[in-house]
ZAPAKOL-917990 format. One record per residue: residue number from 1; x, y negated, z negated of N, C-alpha, C, O in turn. Coordinates in pm, whole numbers. Layout:
 num   n_px   n_py   n_pz  ca_px  ca_py  ca_pz   c_px   c_py   c_pz   o_px   o_py   o_pz
 NUM      X      Y      Z      X      Y      Z      X      Y      Z      X      Y      Z
...
END
This chain:
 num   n_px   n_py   n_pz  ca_px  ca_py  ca_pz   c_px   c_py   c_pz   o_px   o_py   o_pz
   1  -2105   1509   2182  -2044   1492   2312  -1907   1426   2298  -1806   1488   2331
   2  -1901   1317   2254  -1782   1279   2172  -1653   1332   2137  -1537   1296   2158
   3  -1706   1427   2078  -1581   1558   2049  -1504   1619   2113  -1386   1646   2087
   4  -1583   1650   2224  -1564   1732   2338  -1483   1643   2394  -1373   1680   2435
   5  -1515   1537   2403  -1409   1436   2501  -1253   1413   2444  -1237   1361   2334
   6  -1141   1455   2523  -1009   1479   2537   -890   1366   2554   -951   1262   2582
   7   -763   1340   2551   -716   1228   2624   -732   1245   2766   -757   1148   2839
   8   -716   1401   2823   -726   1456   2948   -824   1418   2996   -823   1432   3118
   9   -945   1358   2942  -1032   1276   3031  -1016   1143   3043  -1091   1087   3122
  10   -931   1072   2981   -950    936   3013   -790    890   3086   -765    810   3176
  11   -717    961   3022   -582    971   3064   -519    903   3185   -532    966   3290
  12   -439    759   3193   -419    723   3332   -275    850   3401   -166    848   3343
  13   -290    912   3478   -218   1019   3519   -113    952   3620   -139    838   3661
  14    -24   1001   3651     84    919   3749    154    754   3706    227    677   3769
  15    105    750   3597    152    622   3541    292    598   3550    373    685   3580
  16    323    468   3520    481    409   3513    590    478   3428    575    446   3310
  17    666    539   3441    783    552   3328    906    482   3433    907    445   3550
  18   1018    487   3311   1167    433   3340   1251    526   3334   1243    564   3217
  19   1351    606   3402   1456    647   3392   1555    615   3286   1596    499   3273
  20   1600    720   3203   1678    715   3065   1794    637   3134   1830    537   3072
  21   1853    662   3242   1944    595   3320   1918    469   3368   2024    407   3370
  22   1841    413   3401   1810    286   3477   1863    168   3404   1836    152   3285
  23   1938     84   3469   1971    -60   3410   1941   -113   3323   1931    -14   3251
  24   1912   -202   3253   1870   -299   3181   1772   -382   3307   1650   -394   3300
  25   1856   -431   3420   1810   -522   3518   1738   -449   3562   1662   -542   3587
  26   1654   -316   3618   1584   -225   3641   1468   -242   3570   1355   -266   3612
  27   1515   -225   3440   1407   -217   3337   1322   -323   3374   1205   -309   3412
  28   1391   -442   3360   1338   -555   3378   1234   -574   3469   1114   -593   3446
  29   1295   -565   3578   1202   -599   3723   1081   -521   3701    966   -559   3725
  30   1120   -397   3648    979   -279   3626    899   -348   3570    802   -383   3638
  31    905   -387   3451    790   -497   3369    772   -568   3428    649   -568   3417
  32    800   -667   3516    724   -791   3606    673   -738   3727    574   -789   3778
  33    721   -655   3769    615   -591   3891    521   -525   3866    429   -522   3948
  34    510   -439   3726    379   -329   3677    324   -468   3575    201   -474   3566
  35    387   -560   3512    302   -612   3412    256   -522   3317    135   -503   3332
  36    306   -459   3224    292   -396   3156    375   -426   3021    486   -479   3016
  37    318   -393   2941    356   -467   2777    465   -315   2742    536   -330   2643
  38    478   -200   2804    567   -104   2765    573     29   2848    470     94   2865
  39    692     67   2900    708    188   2963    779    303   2882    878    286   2810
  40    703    441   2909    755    480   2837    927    539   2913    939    517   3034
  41   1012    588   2862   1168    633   2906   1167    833   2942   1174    932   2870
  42   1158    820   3032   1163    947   3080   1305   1031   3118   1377    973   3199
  43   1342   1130   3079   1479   1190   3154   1509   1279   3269   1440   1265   3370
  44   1590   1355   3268   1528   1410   3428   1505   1543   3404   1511   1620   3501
  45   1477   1592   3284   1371   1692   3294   1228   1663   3261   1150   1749   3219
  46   1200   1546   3280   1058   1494   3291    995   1479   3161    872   1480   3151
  47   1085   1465   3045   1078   1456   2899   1018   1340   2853   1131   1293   2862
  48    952   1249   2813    951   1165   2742   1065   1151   2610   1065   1224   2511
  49   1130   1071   2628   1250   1048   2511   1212    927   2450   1229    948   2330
  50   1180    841   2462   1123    763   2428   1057    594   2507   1012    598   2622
  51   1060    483   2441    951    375   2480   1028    256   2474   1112    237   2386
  52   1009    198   2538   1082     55   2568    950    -85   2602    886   -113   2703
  53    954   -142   2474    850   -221   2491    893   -347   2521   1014   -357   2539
  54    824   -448   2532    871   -608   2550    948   -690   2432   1016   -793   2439
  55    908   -592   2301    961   -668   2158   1178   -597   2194   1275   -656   2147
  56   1188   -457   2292   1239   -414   2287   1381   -525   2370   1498   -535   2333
  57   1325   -581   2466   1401   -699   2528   1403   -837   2497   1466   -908   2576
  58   1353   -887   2407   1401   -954   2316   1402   -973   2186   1309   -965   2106
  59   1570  -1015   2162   1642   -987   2037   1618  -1161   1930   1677  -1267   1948
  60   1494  -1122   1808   1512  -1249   1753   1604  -1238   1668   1630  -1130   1614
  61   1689  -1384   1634   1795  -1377   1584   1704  -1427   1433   1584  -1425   1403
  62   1865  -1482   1345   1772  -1532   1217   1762  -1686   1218   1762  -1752   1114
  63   1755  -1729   1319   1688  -1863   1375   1555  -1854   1388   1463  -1933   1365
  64   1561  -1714   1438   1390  -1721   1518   1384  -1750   1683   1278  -1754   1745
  65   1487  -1765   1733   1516  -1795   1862   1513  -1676   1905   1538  -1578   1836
  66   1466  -1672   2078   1498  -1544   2098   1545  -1531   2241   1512  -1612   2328
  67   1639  -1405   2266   1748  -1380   2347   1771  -1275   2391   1845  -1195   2334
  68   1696  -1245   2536   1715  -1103   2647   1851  -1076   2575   1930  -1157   2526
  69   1857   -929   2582   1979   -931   2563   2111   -886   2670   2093   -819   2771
  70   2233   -933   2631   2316   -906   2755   2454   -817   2712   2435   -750   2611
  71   2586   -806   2769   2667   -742   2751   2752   -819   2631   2729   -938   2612
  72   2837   -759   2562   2926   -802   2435   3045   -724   2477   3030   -636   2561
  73   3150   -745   2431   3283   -663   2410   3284   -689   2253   3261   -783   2177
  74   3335   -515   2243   3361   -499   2095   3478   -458   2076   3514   -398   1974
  75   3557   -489   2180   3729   -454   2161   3737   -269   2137   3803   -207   2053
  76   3664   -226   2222   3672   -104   2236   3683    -15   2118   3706    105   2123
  77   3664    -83   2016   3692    -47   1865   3531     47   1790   3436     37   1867
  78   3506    107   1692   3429     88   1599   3391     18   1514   3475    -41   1445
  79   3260      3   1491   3199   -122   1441   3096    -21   1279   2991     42   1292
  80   3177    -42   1145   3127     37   1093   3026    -53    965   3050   -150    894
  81   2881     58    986   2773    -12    932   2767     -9    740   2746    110    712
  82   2772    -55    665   2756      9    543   2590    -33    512   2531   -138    535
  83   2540     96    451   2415     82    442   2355    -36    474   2311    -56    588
  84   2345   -144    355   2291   -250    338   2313   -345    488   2274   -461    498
  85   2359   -293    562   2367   -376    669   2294   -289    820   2270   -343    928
  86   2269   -142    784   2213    -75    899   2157   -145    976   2183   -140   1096
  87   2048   -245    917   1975   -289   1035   2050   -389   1152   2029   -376   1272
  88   2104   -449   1118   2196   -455   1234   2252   -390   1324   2276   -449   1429
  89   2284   -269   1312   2327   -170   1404   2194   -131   1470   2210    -57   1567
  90   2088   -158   1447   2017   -104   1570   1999   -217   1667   1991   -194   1788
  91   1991   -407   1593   1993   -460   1670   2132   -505   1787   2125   -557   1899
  92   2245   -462   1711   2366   -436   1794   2348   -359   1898   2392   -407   2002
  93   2287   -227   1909   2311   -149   1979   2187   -189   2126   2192   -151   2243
  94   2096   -268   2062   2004   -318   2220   2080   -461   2258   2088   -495   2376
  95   2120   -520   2179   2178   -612   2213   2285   -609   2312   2312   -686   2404
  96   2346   -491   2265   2443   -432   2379   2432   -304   2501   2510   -225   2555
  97   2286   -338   2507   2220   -239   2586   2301   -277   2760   2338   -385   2806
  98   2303   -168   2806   2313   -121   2948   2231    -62   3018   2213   -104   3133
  99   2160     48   2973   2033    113   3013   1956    165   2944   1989    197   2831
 100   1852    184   2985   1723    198   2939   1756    282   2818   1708    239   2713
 101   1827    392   2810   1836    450   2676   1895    376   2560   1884    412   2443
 102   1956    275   2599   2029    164   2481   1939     51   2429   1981    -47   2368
 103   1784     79   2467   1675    -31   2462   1607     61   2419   1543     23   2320
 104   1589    161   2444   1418    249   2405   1424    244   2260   1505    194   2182
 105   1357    284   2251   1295    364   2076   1235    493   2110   1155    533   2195
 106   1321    556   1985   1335    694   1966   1257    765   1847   1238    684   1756
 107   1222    848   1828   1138    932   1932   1020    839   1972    982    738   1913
 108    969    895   2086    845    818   2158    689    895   2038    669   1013   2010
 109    614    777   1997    497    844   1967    387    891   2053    321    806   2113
 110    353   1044   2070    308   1076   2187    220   1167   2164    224   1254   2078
 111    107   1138   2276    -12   1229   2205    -17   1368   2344     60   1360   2440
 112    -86   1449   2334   -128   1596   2430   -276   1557   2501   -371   1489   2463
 113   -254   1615   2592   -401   1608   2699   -486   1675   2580   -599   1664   2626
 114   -493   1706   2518   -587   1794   2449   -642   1724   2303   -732   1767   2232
 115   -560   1606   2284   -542   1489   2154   -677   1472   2171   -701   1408   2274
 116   -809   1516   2088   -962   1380   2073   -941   1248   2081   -845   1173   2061
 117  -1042   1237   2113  -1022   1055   2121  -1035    987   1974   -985    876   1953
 118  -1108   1063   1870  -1049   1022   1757   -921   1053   1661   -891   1013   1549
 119   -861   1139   1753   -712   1157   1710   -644   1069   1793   -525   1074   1761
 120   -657   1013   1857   -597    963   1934   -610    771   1888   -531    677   1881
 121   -681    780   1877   -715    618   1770   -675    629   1663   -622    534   1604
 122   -693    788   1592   -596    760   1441   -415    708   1462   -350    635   1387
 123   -380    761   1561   -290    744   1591   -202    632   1629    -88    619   1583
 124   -263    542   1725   -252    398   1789   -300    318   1665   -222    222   1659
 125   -385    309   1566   -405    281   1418   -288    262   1356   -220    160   1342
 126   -270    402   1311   -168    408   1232     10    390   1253     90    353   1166
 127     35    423   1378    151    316   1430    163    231   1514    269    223   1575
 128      3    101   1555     40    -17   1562     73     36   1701    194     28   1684
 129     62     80   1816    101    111   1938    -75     95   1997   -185    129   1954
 130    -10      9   2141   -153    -11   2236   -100    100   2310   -210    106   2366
 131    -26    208   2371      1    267   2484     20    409   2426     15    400   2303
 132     36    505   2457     64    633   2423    101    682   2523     17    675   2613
 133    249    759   2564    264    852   2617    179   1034   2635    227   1109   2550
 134    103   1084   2697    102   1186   2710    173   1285   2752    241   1280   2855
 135    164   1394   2669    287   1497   2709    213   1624   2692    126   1649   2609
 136    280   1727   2814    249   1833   2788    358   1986   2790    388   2049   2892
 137    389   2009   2691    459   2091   2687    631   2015   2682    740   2055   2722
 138    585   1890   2611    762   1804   2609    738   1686   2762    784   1572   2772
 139    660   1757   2855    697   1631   2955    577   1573   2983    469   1631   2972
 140    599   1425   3032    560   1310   3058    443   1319   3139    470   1272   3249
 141    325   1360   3132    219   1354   3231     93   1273   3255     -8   1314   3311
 142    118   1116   3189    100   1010   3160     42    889   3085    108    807   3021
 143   -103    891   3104    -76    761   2961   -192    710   2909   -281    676   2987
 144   -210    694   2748   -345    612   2770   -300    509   2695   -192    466   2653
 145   -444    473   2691   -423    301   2636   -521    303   2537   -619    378   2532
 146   -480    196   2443   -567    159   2321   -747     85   2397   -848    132   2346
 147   -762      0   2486   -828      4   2537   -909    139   2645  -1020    122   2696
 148   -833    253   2660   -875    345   2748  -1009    434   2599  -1127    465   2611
 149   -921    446   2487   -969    521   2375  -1097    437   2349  -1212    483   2352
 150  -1055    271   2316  -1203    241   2272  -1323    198   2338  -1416    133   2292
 151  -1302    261   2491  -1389    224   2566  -1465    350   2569  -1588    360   2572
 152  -1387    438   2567  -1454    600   2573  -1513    589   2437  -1630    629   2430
 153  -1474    556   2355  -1525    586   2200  -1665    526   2190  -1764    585   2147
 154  -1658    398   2235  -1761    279   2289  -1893    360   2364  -2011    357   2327
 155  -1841    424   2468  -1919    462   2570  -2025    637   2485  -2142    674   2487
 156  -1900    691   2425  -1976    783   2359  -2044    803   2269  -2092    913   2242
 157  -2063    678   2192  -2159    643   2091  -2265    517   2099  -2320    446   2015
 158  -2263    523   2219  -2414    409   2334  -2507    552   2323  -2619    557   2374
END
């Protein structure tokens, strides 16, 4: 019976996403009004592009301190990375986020209405994600949760 069972059955449908466009300050408010640990970033062909989590709005420095991030001027210039320093450029680039696409993470890991529920745990497993976007056919048709999988998993082996 197990088997048979789908994300399409447990699937929260109509769930939260963010506009690839939306603010930073947008973003924001979205997480304190849904309470939610991550939305995924939707565009306006109803794409999932990717995920914007809470680690995604704040930036730890190498203090260990940590800091929403806000606007910078970079003297309108290029800012060029040499390897050994890439990782900075990704934290530059949320750091200097404006909207939601300057915060997400790219590509979104995303499972199909049709994902088993033990594909679907291999998955949230293996990259450390409580949330999964569902998609069908490229767009956003909404969401499960690491708790949604192991409750069904739970329930189908009672």
């Amino acid at each position: 019976m197990a088997a048979a069972t789908t994300v399409a059955d447990i699937m929260e449908r109509d769930a939260p996403s963010i506009a690839l466009e939306a603010s930073v300050e947008a973003v924001i408010a979205q997480f304190k009004e849904l309470d939610v640990p991550a939305l995924p970033v939707v565009n306006d062909g109803g794409r999932c592009v990717g995920v914007i989590t809470e680690k995604d709005l704040v930036i730890k420095d190498d203090d260990g301190d940590l800091h929403i991030p806000h606007y910078i001027e970079l003297f309108g210039g290029l800012v060029f990375f040499p390897p050994e320093l890439r990782h900075f450029r990704e934290r530059l680039r949320k750091a200097a986020a404006s909207q939601a696409k300057d915060l997400m993470t790219e590509p979104a890991v995303v499972v199909e209405p049709s994902t088993s529920l033990h594909e679907a745990a291999h998955v949230i497993v293996e990259r450390g994600h409580s949330r999964l976007p569902v998609v069908e056919h490229g767009r956003y048709v909404g969401l499960v949760t690491r708790a949604d999988v192991l409750a069904a998993l739970n329930g189908a082996e009672a």
